[in-house]
Jmol script that loads the backbone (N, CA, C; Angstrom):
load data "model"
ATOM      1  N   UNK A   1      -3.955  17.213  15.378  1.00  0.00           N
ATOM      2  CA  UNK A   1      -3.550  16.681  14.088  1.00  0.00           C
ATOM      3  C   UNK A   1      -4.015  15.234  13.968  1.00  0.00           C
ATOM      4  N   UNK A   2      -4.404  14.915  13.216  1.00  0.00           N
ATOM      5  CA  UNK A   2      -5.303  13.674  12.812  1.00  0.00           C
ATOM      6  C   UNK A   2      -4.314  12.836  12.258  1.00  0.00           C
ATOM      7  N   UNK A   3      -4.273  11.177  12.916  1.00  0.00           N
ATOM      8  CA  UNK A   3      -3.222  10.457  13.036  1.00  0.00           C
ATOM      9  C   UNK A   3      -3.501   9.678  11.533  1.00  0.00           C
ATOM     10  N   UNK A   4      -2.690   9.218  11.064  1.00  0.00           N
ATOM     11  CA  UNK A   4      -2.725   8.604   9.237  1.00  0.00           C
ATOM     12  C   UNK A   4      -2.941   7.010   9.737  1.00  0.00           C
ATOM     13  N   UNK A   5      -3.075   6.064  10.917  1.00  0.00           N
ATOM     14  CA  UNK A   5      -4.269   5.164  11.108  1.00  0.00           C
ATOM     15  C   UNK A   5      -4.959   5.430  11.615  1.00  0.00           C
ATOM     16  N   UNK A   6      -6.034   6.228  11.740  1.00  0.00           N
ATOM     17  CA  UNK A   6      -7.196   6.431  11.761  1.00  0.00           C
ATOM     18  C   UNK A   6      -8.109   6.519  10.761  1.00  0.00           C
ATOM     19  N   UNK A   7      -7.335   7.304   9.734  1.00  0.00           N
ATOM     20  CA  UNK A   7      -8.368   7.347   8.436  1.00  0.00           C
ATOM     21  C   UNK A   7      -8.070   6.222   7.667  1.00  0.00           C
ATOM     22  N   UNK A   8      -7.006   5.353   8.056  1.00  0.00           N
ATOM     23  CA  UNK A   8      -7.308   4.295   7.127  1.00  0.00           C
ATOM     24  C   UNK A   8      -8.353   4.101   6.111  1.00  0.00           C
ATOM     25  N   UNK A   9      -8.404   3.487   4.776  1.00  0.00           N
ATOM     26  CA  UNK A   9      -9.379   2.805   3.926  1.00  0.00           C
ATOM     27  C   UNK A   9      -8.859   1.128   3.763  1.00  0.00           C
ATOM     28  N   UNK A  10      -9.700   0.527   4.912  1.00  0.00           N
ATOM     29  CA  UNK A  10      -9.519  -0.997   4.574  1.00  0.00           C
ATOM     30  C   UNK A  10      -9.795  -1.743   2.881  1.00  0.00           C
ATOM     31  N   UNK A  11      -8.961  -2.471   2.610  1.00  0.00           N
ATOM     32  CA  UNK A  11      -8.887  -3.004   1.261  1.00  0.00           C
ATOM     33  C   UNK A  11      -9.125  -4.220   1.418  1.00  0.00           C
ATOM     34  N   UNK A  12     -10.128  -5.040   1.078  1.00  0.00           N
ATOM     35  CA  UNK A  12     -10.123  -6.353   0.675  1.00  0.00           C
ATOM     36  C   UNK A  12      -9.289  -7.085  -0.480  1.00  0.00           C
ATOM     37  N   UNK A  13      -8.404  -8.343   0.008  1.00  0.00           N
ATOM     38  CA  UNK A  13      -7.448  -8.732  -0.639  1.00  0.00           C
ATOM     39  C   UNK A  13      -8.210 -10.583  -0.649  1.00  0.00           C
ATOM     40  N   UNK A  14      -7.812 -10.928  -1.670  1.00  0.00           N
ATOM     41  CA  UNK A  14      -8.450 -12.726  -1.757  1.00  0.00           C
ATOM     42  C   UNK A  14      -7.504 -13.727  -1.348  1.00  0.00           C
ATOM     43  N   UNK A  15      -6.112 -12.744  -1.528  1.00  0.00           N
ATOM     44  CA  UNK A  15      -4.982 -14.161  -1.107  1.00  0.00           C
ATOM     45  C   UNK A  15      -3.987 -13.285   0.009  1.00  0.00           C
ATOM     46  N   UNK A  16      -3.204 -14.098   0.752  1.00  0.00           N
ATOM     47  CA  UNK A  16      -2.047 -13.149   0.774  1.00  0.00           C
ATOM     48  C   UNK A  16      -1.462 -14.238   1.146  1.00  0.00           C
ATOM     49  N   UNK A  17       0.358 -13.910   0.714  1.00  0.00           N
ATOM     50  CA  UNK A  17       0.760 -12.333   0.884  1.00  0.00           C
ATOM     51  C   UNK A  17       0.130 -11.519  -0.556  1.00  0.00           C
ATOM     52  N   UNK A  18       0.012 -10.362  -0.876  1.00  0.00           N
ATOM     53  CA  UNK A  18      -0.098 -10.126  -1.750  1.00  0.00           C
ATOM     54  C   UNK A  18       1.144  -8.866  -2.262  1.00  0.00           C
ATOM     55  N   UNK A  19       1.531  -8.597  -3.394  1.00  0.00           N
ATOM     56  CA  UNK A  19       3.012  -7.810  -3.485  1.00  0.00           C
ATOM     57  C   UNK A  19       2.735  -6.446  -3.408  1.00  0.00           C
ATOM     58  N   UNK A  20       3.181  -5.502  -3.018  1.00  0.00           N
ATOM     59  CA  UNK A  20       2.833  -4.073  -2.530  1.00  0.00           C
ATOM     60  C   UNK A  20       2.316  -2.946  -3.875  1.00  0.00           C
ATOM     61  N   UNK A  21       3.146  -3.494  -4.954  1.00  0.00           N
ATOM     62  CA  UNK A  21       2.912  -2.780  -6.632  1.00  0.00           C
ATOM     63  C   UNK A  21       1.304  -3.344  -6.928  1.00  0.00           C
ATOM     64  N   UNK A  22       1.249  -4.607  -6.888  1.00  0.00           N
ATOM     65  CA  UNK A  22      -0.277  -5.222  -7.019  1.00  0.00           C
ATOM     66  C   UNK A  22      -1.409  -4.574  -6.409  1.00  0.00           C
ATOM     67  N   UNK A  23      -1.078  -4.166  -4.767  1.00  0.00           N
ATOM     68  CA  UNK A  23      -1.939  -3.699  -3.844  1.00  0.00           C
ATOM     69  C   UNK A  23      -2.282  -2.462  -4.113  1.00  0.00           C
ATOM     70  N   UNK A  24      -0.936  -1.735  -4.353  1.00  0.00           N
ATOM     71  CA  UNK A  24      -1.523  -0.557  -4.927  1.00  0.00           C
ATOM     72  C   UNK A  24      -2.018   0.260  -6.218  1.00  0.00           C
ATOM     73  N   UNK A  25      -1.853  -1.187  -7.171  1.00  0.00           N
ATOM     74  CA  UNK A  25      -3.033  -0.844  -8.348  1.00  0.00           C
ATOM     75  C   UNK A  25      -4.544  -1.538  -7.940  1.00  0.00           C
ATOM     76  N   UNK A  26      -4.325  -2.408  -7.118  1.00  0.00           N
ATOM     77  CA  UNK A  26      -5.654  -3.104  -6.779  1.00  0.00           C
ATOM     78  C   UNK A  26      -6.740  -1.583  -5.809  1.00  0.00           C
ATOM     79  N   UNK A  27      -5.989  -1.311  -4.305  1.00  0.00           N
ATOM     80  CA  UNK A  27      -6.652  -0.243  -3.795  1.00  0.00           C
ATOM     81  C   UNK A  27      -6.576   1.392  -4.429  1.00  0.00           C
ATOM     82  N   UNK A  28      -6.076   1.266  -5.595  1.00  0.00           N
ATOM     83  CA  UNK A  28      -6.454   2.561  -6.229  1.00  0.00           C
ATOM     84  C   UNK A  28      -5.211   3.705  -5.910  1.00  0.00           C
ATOM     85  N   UNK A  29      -4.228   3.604  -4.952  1.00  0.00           N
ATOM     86  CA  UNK A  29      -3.303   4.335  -4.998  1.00  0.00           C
ATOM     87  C   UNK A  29      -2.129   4.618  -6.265  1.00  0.00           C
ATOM     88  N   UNK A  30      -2.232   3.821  -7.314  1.00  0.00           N
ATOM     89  CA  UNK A  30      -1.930   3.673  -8.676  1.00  0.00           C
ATOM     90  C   UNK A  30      -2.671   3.550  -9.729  1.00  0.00           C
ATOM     91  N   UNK A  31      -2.609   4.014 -10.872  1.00  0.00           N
ATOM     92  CA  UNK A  31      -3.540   3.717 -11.904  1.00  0.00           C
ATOM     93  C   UNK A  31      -2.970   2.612 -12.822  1.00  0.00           C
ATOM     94  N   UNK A  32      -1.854   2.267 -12.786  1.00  0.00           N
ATOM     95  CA  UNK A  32      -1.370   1.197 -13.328  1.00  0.00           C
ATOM     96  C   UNK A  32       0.030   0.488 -12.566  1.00  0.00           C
ATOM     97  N   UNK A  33       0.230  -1.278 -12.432  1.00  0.00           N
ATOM     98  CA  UNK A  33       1.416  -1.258 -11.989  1.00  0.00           C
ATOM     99  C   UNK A  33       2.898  -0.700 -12.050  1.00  0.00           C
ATOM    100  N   UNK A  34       2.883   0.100 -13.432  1.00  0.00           N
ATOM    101  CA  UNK A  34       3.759   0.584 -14.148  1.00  0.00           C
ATOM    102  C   UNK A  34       4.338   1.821 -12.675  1.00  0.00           C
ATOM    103  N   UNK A  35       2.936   2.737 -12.497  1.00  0.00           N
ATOM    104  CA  UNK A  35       3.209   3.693 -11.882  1.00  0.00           C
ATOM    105  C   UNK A  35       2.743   3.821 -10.498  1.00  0.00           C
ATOM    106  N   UNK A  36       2.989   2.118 -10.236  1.00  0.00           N
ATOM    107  CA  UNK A  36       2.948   1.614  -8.916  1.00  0.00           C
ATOM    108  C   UNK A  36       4.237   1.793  -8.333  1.00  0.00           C
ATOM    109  N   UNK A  37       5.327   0.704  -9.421  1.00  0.00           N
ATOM    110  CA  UNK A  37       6.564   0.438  -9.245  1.00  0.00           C
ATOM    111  C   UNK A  37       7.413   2.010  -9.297  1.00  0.00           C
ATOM    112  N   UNK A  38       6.578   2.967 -10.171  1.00  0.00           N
ATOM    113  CA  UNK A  38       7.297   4.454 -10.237  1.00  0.00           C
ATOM    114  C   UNK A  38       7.392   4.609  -9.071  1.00  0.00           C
ATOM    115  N   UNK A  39       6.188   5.341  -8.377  1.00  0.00           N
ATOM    116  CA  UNK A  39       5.602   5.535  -7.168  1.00  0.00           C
ATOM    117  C   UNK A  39       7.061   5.077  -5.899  1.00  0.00           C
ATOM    118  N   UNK A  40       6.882   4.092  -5.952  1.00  0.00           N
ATOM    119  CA  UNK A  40       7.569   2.741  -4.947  1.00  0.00           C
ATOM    120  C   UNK A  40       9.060   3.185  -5.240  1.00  0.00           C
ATOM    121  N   UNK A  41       9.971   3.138  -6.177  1.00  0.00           N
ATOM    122  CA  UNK A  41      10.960   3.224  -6.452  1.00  0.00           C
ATOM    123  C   UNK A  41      11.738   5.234  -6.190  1.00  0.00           C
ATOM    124  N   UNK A  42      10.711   5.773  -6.244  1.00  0.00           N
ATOM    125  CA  UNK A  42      10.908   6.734  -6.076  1.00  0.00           C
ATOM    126  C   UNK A  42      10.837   7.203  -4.142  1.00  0.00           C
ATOM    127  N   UNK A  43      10.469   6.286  -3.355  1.00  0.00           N
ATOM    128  CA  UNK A  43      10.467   6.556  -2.439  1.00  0.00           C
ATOM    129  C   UNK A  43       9.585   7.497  -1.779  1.00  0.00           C
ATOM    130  N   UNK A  44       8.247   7.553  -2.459  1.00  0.00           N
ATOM    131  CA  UNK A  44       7.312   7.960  -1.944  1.00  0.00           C
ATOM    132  C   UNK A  44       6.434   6.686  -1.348  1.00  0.00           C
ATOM    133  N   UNK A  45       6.299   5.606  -1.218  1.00  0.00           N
ATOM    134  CA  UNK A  45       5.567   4.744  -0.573  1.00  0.00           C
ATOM    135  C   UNK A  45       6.160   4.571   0.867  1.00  0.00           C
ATOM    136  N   UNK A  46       5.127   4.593   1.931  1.00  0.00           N
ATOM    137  CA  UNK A  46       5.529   4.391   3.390  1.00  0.00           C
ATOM    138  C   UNK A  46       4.665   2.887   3.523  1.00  0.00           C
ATOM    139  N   UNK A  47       5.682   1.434   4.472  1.00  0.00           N
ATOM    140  CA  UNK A  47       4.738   0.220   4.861  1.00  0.00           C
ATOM    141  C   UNK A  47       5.163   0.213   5.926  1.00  0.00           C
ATOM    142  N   UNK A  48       3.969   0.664   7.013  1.00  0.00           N
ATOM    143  CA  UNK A  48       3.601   0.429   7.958  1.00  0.00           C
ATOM    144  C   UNK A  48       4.727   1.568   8.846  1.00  0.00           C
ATOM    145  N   UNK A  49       4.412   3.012   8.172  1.00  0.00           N
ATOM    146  CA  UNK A  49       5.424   4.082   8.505  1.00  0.00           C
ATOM    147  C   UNK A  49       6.707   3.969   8.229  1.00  0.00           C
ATOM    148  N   UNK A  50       7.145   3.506   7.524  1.00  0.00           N
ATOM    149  CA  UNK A  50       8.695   3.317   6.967  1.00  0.00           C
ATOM    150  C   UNK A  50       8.431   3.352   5.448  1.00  0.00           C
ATOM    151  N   UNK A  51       9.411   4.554   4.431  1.00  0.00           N
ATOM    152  CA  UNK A  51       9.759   4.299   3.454  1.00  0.00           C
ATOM    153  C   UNK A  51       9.959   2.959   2.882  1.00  0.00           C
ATOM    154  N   UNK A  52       9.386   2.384   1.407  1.00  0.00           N
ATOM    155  CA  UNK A  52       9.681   1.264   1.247  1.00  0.00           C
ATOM    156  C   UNK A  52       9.870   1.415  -0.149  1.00  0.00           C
ATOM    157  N   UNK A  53      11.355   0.727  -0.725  1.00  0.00           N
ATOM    158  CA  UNK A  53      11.777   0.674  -2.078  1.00  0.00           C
ATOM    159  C   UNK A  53      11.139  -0.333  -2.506  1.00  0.00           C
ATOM    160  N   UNK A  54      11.374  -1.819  -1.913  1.00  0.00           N
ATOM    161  CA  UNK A  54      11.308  -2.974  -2.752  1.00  0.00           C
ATOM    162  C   UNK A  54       9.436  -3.015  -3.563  1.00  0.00           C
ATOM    163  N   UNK A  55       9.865  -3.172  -4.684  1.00  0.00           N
ATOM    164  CA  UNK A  55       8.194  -2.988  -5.425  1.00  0.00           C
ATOM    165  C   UNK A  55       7.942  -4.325  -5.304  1.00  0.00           C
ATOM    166  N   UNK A  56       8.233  -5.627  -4.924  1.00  0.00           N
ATOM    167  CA  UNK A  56       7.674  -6.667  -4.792  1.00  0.00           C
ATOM    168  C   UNK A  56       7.814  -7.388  -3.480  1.00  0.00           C
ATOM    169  N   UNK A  57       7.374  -5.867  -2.333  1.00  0.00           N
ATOM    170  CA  UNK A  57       7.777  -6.776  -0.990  1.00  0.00           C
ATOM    171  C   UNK A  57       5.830  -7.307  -0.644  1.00  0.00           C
ATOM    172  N   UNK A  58       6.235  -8.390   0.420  1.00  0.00           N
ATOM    173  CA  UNK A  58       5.401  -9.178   0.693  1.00  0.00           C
ATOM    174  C   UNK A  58       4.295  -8.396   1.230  1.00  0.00           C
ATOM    175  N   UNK A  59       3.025  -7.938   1.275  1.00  0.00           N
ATOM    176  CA  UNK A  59       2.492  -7.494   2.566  1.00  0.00           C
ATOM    177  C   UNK A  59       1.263  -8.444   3.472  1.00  0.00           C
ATOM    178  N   UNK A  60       1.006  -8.819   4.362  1.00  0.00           N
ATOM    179  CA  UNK A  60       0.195  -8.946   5.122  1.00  0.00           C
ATOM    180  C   UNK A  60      -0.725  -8.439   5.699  1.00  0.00           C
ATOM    181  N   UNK A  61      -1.935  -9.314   6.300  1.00  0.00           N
ATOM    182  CA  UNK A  61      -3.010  -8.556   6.351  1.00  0.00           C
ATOM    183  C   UNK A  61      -2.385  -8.115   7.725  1.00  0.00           C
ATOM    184  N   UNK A  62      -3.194  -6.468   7.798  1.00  0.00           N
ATOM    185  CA  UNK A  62      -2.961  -5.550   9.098  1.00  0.00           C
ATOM    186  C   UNK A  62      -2.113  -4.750   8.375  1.00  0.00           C
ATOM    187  N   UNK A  63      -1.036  -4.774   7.107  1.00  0.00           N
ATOM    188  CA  UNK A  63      -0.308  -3.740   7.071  1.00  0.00           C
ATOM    189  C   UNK A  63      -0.929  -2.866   6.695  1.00  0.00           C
ATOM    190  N   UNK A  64       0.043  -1.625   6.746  1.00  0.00           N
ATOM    191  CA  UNK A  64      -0.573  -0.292   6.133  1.00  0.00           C
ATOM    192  C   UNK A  64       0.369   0.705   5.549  1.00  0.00           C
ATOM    193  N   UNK A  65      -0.327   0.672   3.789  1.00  0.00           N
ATOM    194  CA  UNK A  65       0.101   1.548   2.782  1.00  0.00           C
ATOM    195  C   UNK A  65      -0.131   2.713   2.870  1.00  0.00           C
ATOM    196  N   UNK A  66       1.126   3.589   2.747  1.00  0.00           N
ATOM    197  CA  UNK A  66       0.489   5.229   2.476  1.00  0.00           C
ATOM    198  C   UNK A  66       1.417   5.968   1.302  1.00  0.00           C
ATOM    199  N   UNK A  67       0.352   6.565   0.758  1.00  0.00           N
ATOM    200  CA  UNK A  67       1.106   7.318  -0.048  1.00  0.00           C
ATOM    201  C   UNK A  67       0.539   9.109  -0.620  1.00  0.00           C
ATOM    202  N   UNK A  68       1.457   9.967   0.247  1.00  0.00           N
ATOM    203  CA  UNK A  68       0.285  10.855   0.296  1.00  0.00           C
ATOM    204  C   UNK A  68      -0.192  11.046   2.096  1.00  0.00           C
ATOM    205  N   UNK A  69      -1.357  11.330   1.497  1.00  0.00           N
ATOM    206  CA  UNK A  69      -2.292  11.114   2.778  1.00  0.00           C
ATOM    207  C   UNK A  69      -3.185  10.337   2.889  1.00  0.00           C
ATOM    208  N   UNK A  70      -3.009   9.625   1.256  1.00  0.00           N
ATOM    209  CA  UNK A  70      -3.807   8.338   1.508  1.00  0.00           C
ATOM    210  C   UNK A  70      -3.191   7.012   2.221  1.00  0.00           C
ATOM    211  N   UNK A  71      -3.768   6.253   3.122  1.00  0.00           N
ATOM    212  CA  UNK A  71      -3.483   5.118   3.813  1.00  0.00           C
ATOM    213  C   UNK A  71      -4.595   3.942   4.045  1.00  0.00           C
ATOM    214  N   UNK A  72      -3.920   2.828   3.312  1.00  0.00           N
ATOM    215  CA  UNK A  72      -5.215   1.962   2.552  1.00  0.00           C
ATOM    216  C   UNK A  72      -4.704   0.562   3.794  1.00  0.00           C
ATOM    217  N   UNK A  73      -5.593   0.068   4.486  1.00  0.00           N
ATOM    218  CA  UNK A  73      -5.103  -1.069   5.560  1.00  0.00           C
ATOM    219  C   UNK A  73      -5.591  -2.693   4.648  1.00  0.00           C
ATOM    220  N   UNK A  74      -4.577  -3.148   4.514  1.00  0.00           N
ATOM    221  CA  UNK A  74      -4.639  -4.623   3.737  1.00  0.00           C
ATOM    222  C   UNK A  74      -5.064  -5.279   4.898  1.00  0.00           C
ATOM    223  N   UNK A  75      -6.455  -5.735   4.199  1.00  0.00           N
ATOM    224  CA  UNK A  75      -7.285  -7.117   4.992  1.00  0.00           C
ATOM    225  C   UNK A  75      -7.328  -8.242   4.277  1.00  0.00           C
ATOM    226  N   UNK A  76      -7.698  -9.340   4.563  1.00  0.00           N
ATOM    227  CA  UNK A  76      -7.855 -10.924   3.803  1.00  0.00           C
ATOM    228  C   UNK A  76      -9.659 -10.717   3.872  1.00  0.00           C
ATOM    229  N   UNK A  77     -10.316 -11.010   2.635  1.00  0.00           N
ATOM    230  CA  UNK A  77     -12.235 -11.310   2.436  1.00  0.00           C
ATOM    231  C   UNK A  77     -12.572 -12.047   1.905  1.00  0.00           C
TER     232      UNK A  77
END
end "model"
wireframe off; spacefill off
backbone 0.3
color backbone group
């Protein structure tokens, strides 16, 4: 079974911290923040393997978003 960091998709970010709703309209796991914060609030977002409610938590580079089977690794570029 194929581990969910491995397939990571690294994301280039310009600042951080950057807020997790942002990140995931920025790397494409949302099509809008609207249904970022859905997403998030509903308790489908995992940071860094843990469920995560707060739609404006901090993330750092190295963490890692999943939602799905997608898992996008926040870098600083």
């Amino acid at each position: 079974m194929p581990n969910a960091s491995s397939n990571a998709r690294q994301v280039l970010v310009r600042e951080i911290p950057i807020e997790l709703c942002q990140f995931m309209k920025f790397g494409g796991l949302a099509d809008s923040g609207g249904a970022a914060k859905q997403l998030i609030s509903e308790g489908r977002v995992r940071l860094n393997g843990t469920v995560e409610t707060q739609k404006r938590k901090k993330l750092a580079a190295g963490d890692r978003v999943t939602l799905g089977d997608q898992t996008l690794l926040v870098q600083l570029g």
